[in-house]
RODO-2510 file (C-alpha; in nm, 4 decimals, decimal comma):
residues 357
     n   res          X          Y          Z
     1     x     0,3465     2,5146     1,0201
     2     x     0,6672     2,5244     1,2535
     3     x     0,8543     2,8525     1,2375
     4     x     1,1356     2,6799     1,3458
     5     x     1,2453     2,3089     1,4217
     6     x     1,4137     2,1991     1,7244
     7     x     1,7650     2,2925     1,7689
     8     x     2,0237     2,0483     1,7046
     9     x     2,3197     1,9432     2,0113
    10     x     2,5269     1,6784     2,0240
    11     x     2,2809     1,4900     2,2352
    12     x     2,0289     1,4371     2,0080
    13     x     2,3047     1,1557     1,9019
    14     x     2,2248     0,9552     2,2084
    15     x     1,8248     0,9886     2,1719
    16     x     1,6422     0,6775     2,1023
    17     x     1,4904     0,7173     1,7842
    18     x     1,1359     0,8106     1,7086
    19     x     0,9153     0,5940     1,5224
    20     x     0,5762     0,7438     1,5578
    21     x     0,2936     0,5260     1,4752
    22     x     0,5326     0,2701     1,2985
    23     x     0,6469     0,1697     1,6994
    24     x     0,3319    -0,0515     1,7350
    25     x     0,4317    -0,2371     1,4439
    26     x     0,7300    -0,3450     1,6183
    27     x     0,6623    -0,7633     1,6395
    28     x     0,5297    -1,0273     1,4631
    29     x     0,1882    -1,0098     1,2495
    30     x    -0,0224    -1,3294     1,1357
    31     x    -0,3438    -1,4334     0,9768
    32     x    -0,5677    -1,4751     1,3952
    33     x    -0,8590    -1,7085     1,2182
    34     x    -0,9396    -1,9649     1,4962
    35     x    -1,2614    -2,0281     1,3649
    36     x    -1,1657    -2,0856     1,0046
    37     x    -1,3687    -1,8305     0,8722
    38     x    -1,3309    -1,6936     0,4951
    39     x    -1,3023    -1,3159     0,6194
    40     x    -0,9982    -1,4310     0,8437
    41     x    -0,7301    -1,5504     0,5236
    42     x    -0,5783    -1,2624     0,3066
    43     x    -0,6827    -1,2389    -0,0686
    44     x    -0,5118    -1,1523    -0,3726
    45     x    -0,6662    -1,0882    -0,7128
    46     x    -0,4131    -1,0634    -1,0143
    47     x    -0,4661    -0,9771    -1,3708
    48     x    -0,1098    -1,2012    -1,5423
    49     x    -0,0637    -1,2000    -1,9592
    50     x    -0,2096    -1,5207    -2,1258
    51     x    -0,0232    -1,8031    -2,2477
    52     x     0,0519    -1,7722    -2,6101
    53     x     0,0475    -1,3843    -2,5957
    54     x     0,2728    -1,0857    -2,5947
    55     x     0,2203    -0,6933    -2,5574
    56     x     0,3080    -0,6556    -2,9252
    57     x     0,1185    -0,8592    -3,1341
    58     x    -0,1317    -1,0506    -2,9561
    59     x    -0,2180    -0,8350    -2,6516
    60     x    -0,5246    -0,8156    -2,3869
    61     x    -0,6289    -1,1615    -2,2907
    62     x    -0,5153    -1,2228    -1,9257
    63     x    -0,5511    -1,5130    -1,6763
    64     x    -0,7068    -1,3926    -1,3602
    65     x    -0,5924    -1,5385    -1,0495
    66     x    -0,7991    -1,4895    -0,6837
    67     x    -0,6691    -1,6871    -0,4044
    68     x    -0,6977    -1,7209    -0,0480
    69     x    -0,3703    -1,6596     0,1758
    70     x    -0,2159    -1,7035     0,4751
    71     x     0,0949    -1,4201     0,6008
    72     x     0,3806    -1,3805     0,8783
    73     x     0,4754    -1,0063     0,8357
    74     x     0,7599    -0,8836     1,0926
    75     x     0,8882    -0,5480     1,1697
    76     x     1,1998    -0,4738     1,3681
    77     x     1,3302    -0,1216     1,5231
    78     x     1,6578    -0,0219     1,3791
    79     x     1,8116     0,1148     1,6732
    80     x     1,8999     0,4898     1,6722
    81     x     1,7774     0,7321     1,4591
    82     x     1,8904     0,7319     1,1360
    83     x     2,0817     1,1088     1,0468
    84     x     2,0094     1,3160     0,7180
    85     x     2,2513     1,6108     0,7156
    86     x     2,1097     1,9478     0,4971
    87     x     2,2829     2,1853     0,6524
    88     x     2,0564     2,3977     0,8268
    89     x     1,7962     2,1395     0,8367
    90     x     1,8390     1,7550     1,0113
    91     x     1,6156     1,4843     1,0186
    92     x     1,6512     1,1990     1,2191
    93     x     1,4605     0,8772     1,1018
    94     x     1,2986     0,6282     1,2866
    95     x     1,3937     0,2964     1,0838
    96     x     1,1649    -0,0200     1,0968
    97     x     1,2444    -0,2875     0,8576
    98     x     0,9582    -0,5558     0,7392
    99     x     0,9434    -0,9028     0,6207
   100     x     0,6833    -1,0356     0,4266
   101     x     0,6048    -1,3971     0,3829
   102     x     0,2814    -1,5042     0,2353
   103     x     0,1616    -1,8649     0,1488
   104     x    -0,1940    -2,0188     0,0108
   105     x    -0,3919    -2,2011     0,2110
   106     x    -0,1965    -2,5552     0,1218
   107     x     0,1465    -2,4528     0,2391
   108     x     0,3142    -2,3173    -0,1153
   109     x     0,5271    -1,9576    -0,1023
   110     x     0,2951    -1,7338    -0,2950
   111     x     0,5030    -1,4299    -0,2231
   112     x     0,8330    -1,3279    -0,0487
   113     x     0,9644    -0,9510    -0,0068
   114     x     1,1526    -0,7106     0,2565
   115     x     1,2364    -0,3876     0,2585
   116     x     1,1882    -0,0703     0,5115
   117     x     0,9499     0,2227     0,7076
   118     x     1,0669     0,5332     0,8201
   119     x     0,9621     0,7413     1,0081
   120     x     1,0534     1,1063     0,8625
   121     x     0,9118     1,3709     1,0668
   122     x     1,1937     1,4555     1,3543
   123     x     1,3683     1,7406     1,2234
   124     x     1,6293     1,9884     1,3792
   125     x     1,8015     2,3365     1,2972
   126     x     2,1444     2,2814     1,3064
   127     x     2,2893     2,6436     1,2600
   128     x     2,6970     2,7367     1,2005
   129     x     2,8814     2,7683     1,4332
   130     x     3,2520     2,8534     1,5176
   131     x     3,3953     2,4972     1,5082
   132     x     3,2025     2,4232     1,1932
   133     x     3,3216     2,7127     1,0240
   134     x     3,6651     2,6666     1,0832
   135     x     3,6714     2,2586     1,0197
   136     x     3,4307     2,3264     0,6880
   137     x     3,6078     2,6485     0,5693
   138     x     3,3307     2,8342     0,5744
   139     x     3,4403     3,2078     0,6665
   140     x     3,3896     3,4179     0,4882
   141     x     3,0468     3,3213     0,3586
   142     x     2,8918     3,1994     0,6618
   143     x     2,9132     3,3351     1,0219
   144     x     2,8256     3,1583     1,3726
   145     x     2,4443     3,1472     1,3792
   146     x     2,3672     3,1197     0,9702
   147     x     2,0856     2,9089     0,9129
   148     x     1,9566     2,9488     1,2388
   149     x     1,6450     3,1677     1,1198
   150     x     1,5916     2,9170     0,8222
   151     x     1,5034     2,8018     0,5830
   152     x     1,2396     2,5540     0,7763
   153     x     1,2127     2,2824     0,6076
   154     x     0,8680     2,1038     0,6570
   155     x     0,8019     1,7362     0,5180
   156     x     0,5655     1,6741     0,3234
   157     x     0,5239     1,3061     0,4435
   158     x     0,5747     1,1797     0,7414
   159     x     0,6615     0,8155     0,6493
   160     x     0,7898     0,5985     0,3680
   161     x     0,8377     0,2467     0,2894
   162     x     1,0729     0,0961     0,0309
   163     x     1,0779    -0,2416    -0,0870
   164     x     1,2405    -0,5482    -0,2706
   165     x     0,9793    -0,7653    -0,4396
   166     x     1,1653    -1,0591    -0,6195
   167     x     0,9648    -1,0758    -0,9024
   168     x     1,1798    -0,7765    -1,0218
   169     x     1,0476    -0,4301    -0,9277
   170     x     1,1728    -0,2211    -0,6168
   171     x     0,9256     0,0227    -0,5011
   172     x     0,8909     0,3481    -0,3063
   173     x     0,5842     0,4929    -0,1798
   174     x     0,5474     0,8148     0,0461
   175     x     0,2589     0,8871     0,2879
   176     x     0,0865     1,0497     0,5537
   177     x    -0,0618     0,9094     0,8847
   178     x    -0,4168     1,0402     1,0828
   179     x    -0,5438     0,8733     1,4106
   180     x    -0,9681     0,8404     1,4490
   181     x    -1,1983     0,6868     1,6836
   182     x    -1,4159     0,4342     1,5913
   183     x    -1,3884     0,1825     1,3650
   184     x    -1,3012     0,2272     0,9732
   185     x    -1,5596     0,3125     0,7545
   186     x    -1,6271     0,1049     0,4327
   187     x    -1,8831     0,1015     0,1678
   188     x    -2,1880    -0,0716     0,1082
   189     x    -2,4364    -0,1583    -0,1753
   190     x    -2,4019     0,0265    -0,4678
   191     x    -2,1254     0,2723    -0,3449
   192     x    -1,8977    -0,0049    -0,3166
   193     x    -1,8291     0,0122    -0,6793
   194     x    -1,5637     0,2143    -0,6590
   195     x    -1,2628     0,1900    -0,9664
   196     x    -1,0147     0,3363    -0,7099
   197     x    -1,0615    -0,0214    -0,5618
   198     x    -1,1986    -0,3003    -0,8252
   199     x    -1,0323    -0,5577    -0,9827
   200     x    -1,1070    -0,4667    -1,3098
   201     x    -0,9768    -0,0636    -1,3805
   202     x    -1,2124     0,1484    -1,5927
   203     x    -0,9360     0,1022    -1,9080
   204     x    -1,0832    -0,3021    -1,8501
   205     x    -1,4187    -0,1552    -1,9576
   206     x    -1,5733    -0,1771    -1,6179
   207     x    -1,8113    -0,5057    -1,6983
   208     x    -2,0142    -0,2802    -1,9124
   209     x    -2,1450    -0,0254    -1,6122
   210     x    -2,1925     0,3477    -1,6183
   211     x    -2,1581     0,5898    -1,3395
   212     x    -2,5448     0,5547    -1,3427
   213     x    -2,5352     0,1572    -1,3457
   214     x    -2,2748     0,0373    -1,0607
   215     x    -2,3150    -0,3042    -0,9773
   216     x    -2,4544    -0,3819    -0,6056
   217     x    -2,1527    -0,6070    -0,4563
   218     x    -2,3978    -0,6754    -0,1317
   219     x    -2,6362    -0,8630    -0,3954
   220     x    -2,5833    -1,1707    -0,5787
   221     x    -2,3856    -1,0895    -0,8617
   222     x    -2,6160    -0,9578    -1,2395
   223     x    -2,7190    -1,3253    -1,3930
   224     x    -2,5149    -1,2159    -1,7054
   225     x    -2,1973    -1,2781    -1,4854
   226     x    -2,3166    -1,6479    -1,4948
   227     x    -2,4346    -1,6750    -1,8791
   228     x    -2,2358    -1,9631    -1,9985
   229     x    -2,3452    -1,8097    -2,3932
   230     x    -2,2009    -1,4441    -2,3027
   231     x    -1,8133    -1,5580    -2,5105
   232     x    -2,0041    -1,6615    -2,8024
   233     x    -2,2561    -1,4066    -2,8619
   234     x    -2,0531    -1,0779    -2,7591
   235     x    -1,6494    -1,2012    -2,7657
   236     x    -1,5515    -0,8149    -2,7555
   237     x    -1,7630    -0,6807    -2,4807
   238     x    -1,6852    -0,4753    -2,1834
   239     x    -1,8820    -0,8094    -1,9698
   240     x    -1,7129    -1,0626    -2,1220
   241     x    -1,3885    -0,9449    -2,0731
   242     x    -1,4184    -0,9310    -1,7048
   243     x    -1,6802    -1,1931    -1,6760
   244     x    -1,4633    -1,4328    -1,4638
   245     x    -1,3981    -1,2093    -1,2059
   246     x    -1,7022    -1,1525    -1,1432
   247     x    -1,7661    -1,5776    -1,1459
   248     x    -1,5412    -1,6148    -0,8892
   249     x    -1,6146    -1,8575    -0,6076
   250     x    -1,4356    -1,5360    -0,4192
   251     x    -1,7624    -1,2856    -0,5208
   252     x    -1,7556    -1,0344    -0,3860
   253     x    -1,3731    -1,0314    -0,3154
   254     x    -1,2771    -1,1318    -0,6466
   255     x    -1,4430    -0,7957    -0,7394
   256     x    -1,3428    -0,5122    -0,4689
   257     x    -1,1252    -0,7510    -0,2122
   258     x    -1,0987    -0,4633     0,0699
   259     x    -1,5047    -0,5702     0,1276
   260     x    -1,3154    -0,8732     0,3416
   261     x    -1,1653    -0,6394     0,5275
   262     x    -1,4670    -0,4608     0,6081
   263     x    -1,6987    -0,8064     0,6839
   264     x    -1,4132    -0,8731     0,8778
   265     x    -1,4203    -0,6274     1,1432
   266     x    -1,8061    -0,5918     1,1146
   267     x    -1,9015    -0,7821     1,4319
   268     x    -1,5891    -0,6224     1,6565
   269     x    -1,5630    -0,3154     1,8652
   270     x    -1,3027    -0,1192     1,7138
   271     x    -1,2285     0,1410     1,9792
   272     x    -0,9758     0,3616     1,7591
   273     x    -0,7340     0,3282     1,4332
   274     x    -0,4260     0,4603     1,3082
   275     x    -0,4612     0,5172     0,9420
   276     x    -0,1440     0,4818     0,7003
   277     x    -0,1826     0,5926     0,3147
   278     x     0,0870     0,5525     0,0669
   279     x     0,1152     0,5902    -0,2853
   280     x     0,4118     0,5855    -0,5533
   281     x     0,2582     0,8318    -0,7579
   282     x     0,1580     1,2194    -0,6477
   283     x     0,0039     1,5166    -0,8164
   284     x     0,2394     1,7688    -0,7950
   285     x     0,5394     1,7590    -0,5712
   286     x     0,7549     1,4916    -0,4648
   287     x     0,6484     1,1168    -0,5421
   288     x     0,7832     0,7893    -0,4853
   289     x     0,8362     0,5406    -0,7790
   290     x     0,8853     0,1956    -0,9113
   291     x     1,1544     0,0338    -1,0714
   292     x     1,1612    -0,2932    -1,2783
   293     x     1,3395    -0,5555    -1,4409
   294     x     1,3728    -0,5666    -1,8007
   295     x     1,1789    -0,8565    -1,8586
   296     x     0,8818    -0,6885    -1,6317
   297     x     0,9469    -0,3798    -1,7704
   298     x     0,8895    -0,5061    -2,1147
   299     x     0,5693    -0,7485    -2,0613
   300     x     0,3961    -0,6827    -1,7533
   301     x     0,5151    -0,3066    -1,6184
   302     x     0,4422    -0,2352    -1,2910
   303     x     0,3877     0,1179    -1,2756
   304     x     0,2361     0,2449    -0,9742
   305     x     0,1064     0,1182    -0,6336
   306     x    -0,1362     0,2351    -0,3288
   307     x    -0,1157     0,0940     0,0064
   308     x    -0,3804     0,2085     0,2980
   309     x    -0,2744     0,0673     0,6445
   310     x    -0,4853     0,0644     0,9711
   311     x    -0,3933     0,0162     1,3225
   312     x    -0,6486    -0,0528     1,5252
   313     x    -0,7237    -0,1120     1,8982
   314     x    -0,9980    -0,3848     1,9021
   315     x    -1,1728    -0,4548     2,2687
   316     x    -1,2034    -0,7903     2,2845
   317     x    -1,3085    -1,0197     2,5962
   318     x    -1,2510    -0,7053     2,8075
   319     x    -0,8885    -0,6307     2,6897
   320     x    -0,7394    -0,4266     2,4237
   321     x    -0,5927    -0,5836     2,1199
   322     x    -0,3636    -0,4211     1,8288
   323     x    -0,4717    -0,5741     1,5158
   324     x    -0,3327    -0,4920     1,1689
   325     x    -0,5412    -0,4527     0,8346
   326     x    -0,4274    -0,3728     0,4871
   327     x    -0,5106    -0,2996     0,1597
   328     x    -0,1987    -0,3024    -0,1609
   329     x    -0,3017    -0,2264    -0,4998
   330     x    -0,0233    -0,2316    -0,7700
   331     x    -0,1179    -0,1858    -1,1187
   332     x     0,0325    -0,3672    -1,4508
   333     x     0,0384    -0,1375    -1,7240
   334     x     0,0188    -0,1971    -2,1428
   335     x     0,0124     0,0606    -2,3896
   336     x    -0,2671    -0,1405    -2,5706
   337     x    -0,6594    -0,1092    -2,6023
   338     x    -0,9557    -0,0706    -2,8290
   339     x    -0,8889     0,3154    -2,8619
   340     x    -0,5472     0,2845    -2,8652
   341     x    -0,5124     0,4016    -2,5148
   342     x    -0,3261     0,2129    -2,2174
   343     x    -0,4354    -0,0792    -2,0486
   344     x    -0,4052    -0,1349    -1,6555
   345     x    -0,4307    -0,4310    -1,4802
   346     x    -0,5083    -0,4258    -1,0999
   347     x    -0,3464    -0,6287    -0,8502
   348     x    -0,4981    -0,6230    -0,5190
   349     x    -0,3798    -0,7482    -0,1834
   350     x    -0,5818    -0,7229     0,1311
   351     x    -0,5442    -0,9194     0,5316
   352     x    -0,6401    -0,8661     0,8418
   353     x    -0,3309    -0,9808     1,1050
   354     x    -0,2771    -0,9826     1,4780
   355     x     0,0491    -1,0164     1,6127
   356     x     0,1679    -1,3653     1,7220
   357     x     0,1557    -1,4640     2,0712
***
């Protein structure tokens, strides 16, 4: 921990700005699938309300969707670093902005949104001093030098991302980034049933498993998932609410979608990776948040979202190559269930993008 930041001058105005790790962003990201593969296209998987329904009276039934996409994602420096005055304590952030454009395989707009990075961790001591004092009237509670032993003020993230997704919710999520060598790590077998990352949220009953019976996602999926019978003989069970997720042509994407991600990369050498993680929600101390329309508000909430981000430097026909993967989860939220409890729908975005030539 610093015991004191940098201190400020008049200079630091004509600094470029710093944008950390958000600098190799800077350019033009797309879907890099010259052999047509299925681990090359983004996925979504989307819990939306059923026709005919309504969160008061006739909740629960959804429509699952699980599609294949193709994305152009942009960033763009802001020149300059953008100035937050506090007194004794500046920061200076490093502004990338991002658009987002993301279409199914057969040319229709799936999704549209923009919005912003920053980078937050360049921070100065600006301490009174005799001009400041005079121009702010600050005699006779300040003298030249106050502030310049502190407070320090230390960030507790180091970047954040807001955004304007037209269905009607702006978001705001706050993270931290590490670098590692190597290539990122995902599970396999058994320990790929993870909740933090399935379609279907432990409130959706979890397809009838137990912490001692996770589902193997490297296997074909449990032949119940195909039992044409399962609607008629259990209506109200944990499998045959989630059944068609796990009957997706998509299995096993349609379950955990980051596995794409992970078969994706399995056959490259990843030399190194920078790793972004985001969330709107934080326990204890500052969070983001999310806010929505009324009509979203009302019927399908959106009330918190995850994002994990990595950067990594593939070597590839004996060059390096930047090459961007991602994984979004946003969740839809109902005060409904069988105990009375709430309800959360997952939505799940995941692609793997290399920046256009």
């Amino acid at each position: 921990m610093p015991t004191q930041q940098p201190r400020y001058t008049p200079a630091v105005l004509k600094e470029p700005a710093n944008y950390g790790v958000l600098e190799q962003l800077a350019g033009t990201w797309v879907n890099y699938n010259p052999d047509n593969k299925t681990t090359g296209w983004g996925l979504h998987t989307t819990c939306l309300p059923s026709p005919g329904t309504n969160s008061e009276t006739i909740p629960g039934k959804f429509h699952f969707l699980c599609q294949d996409y193709k994305e152009e994602l942009t960033f763009t420096l802001v020149p300059g670093g953008v100035r937050n005055r506090g007194g004794a304590n500046e920061q200076f952030s490093g502004a990338v902005k991002y658009e987002q454009s993301i279409h199914d395989l057969d040319g229709n707009l799936l999704h549209d949104e923009n919005g912003m990075y920053l980078w937050l961790s360049t921070l100065y001591n600006h301490p009174a001093d005799d001009e400041s004092i005079m121009t702010d009237i600050g005699y006779p509670e300040l003298s030249a030098g106050a502030g310049s032993d502190g407070p320090v003020y230390v960030p507790p993230y180091t970047v954040s991302r807001s955004g304007t997704i037209p269905h009607g919710s702006t978001v705001l999520l706050l993270g931290t980034d590490s670098e590692k060598k190597g290539k990122p790590e995902f599970p396999h077998g058994t320990a790929a049933w993870d909740p933090n990352h399935l379609a279907i949220s432990p409130s959706m009953g979890l397809a009838g498993t137990t912490a001692d019976t996770p589902i193997n996602l490297d296997e074909p999926a449990p032949p119940w998932v195909h039992d044409p019978s399962l609607a008629e003989r259990d209506p109200s069970g944990n499998r045959t609410y989630t059944q068609r997720i796990l009957a997706d042509d998509h299995y096993p994407y349609s379950v955990r979608p980051d596995l794409r991600l992970r078969d994706a990369i399995q056959d490259q050498e990843i030399k190194s990776f920078v790793l972004i993680e985001m969330r709107t929600r934080e326990a204890g101390g500052s969070e983001g948040g999310l806010l929505n329309t009324p009509f979203v508000e009302r019927f399908a909430r959106v009330t918190e979202m995850n994002l994990r981000m990595w950067i990594e430097t593939v070597f590839e026909n004996g060059q390096e190559v930047l090459q961007l993967q991602y994984e979004q989860i946003q969740y839809f939220e109902f005060q409904f269930g069988t105990d009375g409890g709430t309800t959360r729908w997952p939505h799940i975005q995941i692609n793997t993008l290399r920046k256009k030539a």
